[in-house]
PDB file of N, CA, C and O in Angstrom:
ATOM      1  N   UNK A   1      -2.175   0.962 -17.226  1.00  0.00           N
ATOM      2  CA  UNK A   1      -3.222   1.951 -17.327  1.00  0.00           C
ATOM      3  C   UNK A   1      -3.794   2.224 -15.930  1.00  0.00           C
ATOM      4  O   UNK A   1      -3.931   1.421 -15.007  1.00  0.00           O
ATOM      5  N   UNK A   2      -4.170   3.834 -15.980  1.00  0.00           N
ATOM      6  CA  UNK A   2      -4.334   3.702 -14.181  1.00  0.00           C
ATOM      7  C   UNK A   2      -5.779   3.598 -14.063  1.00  0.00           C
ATOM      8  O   UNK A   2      -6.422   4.091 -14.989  1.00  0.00           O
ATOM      9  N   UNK A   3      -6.383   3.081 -13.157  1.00  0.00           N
ATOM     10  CA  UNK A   3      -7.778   3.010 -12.578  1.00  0.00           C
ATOM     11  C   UNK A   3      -8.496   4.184 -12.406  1.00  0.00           C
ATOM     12  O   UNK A   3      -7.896   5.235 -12.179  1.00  0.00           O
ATOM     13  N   UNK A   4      -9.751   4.136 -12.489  1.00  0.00           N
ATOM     14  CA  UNK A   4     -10.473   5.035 -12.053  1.00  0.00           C
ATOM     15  C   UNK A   4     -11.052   5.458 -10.495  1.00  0.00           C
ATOM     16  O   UNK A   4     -11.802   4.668  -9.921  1.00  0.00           O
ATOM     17  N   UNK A   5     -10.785   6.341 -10.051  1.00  0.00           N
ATOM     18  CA  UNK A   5     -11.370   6.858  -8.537  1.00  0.00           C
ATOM     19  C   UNK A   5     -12.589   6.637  -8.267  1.00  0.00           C
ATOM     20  O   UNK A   5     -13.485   7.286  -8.805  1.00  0.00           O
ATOM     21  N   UNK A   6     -12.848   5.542  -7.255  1.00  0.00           N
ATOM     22  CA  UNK A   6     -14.054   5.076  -7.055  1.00  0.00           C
ATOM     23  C   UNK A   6     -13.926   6.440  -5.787  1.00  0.00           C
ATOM     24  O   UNK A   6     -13.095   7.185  -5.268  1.00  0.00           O
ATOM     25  N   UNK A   7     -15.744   6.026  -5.766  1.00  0.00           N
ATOM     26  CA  UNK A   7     -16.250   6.891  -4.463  1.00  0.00           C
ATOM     27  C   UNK A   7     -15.841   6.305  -3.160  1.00  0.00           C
ATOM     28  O   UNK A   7     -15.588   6.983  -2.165  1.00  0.00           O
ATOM     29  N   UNK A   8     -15.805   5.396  -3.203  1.00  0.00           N
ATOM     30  CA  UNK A   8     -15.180   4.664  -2.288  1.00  0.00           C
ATOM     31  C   UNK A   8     -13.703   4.761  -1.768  1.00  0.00           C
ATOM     32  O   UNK A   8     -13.447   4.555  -0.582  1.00  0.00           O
ATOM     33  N   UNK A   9     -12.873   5.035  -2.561  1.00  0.00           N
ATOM     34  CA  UNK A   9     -11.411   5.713  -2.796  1.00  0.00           C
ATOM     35  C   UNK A   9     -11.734   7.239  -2.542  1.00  0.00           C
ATOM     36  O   UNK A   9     -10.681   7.787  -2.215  1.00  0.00           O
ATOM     37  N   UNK A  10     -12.345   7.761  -2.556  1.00  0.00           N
ATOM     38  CA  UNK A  10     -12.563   9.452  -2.414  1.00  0.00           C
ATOM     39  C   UNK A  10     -12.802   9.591  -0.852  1.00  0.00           C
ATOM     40  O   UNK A  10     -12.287  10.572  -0.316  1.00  0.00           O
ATOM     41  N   UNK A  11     -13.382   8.892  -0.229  1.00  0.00           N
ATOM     42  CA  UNK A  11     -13.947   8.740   1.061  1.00  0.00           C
ATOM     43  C   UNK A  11     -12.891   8.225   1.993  1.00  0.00           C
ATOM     44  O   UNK A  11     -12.713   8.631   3.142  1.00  0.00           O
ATOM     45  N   UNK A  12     -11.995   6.997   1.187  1.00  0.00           N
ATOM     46  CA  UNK A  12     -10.766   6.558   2.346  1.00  0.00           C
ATOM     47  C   UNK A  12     -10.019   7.554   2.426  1.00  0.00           C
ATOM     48  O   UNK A  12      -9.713   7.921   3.561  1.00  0.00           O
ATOM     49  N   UNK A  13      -9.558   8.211   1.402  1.00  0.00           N
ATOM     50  CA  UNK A  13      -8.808   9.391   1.292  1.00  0.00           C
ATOM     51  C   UNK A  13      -9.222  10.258   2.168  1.00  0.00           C
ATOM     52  O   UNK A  13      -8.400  10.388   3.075  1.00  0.00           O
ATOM     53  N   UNK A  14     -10.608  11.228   2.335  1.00  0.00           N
ATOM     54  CA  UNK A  14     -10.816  12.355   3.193  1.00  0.00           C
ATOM     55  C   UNK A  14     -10.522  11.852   4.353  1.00  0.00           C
ATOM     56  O   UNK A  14      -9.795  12.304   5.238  1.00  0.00           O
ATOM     57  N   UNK A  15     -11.420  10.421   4.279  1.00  0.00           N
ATOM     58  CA  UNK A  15     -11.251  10.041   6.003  1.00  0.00           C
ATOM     59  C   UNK A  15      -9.347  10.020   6.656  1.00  0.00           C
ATOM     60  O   UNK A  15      -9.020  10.454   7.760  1.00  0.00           O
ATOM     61  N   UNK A  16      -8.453   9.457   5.711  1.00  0.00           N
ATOM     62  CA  UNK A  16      -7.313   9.388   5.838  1.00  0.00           C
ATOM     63  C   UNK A  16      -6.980  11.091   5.946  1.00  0.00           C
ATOM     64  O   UNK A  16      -5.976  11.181   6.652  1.00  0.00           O
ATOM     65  N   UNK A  17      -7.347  12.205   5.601  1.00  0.00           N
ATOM     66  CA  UNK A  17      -7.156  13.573   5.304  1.00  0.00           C
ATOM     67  C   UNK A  17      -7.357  13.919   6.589  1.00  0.00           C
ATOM     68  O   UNK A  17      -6.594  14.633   7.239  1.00  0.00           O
ATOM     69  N   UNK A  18      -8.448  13.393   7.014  1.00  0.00           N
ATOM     70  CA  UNK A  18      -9.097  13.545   8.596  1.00  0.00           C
ATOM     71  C   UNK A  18      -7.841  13.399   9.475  1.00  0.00           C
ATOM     72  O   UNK A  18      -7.344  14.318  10.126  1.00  0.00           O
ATOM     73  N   UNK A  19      -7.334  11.986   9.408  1.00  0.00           N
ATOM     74  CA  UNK A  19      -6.805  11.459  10.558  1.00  0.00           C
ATOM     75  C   UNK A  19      -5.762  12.183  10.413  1.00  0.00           C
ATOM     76  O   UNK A  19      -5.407  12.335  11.582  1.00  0.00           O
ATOM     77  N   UNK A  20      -5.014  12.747   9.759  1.00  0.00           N
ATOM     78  CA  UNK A  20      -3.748  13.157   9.252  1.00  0.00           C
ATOM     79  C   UNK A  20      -3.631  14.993  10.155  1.00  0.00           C
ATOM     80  O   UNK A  20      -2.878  15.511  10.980  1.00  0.00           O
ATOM     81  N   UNK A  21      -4.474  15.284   9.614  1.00  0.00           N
ATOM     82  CA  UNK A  21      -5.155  16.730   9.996  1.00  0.00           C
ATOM     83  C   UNK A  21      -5.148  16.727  12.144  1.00  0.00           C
ATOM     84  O   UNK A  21      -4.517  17.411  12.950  1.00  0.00           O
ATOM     85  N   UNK A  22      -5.926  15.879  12.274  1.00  0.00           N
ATOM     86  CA  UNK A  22      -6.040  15.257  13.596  1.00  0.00           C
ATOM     87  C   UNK A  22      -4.661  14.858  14.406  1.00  0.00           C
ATOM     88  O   UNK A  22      -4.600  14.874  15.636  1.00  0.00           O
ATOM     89  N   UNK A  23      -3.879  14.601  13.795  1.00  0.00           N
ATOM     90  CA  UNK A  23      -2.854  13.967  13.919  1.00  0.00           C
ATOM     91  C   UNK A  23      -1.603  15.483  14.579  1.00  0.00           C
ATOM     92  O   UNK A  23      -0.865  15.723  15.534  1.00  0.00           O
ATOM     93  N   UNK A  24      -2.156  16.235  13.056  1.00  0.00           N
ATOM     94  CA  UNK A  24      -0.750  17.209  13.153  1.00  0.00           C
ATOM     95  C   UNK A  24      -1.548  18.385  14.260  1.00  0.00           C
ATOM     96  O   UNK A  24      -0.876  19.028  15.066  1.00  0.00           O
ATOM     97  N   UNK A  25      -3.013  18.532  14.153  1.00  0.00           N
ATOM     98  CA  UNK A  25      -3.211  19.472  16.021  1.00  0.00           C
ATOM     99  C   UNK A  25      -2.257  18.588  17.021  1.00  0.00           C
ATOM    100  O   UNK A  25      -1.324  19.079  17.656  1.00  0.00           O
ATOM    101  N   UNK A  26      -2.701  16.973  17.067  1.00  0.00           N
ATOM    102  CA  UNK A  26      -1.753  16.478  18.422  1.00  0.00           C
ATOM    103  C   UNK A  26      -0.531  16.659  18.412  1.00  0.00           C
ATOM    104  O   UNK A  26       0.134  16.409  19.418  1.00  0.00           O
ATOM    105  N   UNK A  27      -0.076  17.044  17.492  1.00  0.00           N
ATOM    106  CA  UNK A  27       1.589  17.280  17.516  1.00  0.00           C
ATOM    107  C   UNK A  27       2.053  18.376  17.770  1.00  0.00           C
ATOM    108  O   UNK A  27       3.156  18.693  18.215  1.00  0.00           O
ATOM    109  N   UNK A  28       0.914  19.151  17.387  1.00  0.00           N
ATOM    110  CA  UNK A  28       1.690  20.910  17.468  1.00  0.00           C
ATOM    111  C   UNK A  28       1.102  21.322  19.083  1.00  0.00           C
ATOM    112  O   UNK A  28       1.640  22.327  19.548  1.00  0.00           O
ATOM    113  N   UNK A  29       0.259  20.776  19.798  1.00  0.00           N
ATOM    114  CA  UNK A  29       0.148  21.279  20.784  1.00  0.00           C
ATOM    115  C   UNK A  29       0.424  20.163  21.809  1.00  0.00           C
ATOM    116  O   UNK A  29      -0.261  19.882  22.793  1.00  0.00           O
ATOM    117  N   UNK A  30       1.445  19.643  21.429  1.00  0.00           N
ATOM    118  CA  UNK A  30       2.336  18.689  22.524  1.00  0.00           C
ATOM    119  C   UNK A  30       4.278  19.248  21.975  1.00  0.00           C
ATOM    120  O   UNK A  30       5.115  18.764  21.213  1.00  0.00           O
ATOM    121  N   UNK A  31       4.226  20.502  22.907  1.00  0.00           N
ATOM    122  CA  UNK A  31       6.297  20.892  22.508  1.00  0.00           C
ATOM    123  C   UNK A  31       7.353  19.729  22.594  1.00  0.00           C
ATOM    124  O   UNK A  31       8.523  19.750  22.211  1.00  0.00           O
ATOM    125  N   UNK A  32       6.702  18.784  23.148  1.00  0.00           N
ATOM    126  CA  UNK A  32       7.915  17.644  23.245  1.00  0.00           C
ATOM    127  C   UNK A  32       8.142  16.863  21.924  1.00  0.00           C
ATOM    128  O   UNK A  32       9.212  16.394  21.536  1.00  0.00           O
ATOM    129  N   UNK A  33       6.723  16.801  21.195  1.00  0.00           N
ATOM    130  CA  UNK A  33       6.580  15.732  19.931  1.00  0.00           C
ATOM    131  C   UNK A  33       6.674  16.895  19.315  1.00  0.00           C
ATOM    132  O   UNK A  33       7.355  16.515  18.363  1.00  0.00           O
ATOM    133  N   UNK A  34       6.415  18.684  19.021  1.00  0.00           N
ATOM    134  CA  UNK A  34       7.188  18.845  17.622  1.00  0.00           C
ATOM    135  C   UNK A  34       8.170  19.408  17.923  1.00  0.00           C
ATOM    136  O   UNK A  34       8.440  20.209  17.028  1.00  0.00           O
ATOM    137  N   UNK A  35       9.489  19.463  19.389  1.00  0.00           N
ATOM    138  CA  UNK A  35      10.837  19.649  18.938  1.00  0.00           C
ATOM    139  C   UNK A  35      11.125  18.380  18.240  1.00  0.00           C
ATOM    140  O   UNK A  35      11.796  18.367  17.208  1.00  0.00           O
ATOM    141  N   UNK A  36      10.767  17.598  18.632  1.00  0.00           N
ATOM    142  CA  UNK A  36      11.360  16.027  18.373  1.00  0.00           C
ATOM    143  C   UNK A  36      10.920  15.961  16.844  1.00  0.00           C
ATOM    144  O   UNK A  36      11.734  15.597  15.994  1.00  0.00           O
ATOM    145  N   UNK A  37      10.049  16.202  16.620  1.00  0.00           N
ATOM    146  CA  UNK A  37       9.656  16.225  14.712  1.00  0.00           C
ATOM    147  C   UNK A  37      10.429  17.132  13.873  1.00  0.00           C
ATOM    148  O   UNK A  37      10.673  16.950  12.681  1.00  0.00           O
ATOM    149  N   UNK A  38      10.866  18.313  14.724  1.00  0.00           N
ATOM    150  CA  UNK A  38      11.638  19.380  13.826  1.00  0.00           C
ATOM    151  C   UNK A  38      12.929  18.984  13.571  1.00  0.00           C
ATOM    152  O   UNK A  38      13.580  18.935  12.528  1.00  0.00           O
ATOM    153  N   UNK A  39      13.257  18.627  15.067  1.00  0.00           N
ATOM    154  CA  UNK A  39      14.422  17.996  14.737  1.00  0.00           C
ATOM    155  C   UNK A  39      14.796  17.063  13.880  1.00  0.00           C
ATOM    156  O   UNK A  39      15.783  17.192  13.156  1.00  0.00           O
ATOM    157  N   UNK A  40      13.736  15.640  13.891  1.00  0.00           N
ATOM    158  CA  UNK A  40      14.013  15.071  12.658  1.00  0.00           C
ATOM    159  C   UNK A  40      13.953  15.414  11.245  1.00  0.00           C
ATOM    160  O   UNK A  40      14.688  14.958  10.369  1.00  0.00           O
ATOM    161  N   UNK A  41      12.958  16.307  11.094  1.00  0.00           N
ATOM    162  CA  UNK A  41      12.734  16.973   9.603  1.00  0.00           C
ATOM    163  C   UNK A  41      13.561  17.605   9.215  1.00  0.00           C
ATOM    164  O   UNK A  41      13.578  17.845   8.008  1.00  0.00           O
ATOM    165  N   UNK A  42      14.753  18.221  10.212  1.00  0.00           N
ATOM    166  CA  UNK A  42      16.153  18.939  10.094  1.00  0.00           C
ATOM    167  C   UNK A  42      16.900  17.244   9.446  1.00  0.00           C
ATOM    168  O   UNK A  42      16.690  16.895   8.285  1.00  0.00           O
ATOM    169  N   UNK A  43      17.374  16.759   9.994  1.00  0.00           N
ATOM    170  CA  UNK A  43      18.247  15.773   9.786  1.00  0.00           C
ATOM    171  C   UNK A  43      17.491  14.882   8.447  1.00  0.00           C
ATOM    172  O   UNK A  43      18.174  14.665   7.446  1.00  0.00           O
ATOM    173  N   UNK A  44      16.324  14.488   8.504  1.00  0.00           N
ATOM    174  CA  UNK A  44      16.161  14.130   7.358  1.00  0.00           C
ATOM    175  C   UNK A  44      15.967  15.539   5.925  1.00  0.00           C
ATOM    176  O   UNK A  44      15.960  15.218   4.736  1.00  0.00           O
ATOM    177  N   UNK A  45      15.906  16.204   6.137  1.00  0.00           N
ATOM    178  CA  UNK A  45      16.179  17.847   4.849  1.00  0.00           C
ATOM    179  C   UNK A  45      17.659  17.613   4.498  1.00  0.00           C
ATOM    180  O   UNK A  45      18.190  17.900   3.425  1.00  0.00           O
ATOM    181  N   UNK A  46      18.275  17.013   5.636  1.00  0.00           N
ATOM    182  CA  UNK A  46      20.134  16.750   5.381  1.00  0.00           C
ATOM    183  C   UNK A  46      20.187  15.559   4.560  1.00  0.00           C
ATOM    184  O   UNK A  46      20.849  15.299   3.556  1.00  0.00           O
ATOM    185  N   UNK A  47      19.756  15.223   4.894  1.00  0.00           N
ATOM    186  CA  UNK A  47      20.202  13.507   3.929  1.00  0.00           C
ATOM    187  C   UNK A  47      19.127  13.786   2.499  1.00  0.00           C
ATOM    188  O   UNK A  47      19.530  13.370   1.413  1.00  0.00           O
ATOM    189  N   UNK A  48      17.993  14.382   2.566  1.00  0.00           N
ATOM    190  CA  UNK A  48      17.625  14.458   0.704  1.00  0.00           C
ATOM    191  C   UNK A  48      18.747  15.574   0.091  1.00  0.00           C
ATOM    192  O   UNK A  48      19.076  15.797  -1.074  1.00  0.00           O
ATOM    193  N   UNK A  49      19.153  16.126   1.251  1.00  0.00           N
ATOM    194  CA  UNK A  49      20.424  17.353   0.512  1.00  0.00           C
ATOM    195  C   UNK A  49      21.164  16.295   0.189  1.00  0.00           C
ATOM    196  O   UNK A  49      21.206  15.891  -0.973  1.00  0.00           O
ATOM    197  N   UNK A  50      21.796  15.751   1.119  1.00  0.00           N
ATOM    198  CA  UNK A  50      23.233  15.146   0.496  1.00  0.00           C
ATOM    199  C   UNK A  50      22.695  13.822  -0.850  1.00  0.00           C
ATOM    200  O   UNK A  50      23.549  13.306  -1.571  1.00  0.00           O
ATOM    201  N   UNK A  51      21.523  13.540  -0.940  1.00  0.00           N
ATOM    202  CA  UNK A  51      21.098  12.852  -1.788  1.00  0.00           C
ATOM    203  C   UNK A  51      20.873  13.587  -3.112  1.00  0.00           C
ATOM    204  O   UNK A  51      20.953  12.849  -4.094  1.00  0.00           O
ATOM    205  N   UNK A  52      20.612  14.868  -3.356  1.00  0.00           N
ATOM    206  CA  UNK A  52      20.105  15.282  -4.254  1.00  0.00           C
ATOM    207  C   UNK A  52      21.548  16.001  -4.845  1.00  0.00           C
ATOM    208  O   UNK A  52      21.638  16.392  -6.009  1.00  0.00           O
ATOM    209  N   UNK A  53      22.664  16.110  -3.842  1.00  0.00           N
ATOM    210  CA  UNK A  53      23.922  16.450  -4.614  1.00  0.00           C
ATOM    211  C   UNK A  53      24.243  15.292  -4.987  1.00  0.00           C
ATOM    212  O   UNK A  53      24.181  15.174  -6.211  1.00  0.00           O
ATOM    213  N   UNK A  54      24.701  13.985  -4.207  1.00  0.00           N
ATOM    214  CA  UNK A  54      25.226  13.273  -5.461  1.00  0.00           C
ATOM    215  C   UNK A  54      24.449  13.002  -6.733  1.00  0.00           C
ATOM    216  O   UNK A  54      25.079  12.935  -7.788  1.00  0.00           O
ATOM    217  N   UNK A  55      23.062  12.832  -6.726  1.00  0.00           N
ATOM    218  CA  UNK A  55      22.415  12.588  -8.035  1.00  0.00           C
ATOM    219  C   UNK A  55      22.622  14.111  -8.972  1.00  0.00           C
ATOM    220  O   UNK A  55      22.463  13.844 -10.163  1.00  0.00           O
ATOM    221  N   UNK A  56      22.836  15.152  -8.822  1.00  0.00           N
ATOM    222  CA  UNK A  56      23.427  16.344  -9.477  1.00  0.00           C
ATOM    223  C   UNK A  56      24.304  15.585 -10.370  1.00  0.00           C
ATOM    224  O   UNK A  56      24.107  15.344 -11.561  1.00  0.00           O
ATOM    225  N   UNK A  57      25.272  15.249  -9.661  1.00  0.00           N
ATOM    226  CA  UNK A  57      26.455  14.626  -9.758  1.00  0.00           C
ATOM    227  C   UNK A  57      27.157  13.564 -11.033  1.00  0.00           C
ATOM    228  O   UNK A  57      28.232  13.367 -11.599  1.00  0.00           O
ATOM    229  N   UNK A  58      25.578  13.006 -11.024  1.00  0.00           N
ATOM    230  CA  UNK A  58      25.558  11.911 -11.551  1.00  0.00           C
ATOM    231  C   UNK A  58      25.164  12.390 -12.885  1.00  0.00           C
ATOM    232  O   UNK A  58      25.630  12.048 -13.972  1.00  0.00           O
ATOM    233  N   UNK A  59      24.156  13.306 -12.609  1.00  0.00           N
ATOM    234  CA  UNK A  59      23.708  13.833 -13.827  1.00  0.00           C
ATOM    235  C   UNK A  59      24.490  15.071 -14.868  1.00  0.00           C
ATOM    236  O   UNK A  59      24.014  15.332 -15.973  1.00  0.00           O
ATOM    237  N   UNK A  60      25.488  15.627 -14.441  1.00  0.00           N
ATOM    238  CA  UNK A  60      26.623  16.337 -15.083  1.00  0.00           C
ATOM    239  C   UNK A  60      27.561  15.065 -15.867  1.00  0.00           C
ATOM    240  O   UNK A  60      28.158  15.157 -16.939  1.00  0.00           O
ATOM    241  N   UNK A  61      27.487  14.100 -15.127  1.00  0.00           N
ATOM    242  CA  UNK A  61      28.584  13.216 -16.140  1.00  0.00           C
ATOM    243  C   UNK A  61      28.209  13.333 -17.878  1.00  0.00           C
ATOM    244  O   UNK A  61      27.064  13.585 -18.251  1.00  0.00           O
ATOM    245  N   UNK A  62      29.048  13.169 -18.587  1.00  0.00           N
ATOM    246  CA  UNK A  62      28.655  12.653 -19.824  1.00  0.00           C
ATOM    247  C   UNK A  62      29.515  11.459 -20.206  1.00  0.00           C
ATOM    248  O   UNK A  62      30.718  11.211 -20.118  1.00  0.00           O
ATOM    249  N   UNK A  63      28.051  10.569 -20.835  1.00  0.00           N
ATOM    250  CA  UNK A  63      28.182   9.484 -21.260  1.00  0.00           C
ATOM    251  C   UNK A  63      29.723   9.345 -21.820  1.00  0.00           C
ATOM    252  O   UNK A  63      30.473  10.293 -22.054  1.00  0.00           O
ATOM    253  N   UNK A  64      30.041   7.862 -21.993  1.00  0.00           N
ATOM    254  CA  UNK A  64      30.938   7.414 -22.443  1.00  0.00           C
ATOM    255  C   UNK A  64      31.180   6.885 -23.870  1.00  0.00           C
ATOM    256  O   UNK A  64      30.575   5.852 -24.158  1.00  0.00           O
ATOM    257  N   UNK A  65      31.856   7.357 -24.666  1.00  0.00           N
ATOM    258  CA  UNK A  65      31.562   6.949 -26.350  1.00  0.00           C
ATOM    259  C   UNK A  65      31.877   6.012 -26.719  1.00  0.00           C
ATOM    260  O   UNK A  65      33.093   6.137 -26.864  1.00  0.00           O
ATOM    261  N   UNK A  66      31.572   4.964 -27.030  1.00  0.00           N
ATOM    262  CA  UNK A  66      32.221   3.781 -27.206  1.00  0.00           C
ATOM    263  C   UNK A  66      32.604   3.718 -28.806  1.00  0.00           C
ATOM    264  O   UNK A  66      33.206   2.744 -29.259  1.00  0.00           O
TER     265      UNK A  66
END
């Protein structure tokens, strides 16, 4: 059963929203850290591709009748 959202949990969160927010200005106005991020977000977009075809994959099979 899931817990209830303390105020306390609402607050780590924004503050975490903060840092995150904070985070992605330093990235976008430094060109060295977001070629280097694009680039990875390219190569990792490749691997949930090639992940999300084999699970396709997996999921066209039909069961086996015993």
């Amino acid at each position: 059963m899931a817990r209830a959202i303390t105020a306390e949990d609402k607050r780590w969160e924004a503050e975490s929203d903060a840092r995150t927010l904070m985070d992605s200005q330093v990235i976008s106005g430094d060109k060295k850290r977001l070629a280097a991020a694009v680039k990875a977000a390219k190569r990792m977009a490749a691997e949930k591709d090639k992940e999300a075809k084999a699970m396709k994959g997996i999921a066209k099979r039909k069961p086996k009748k015993k």
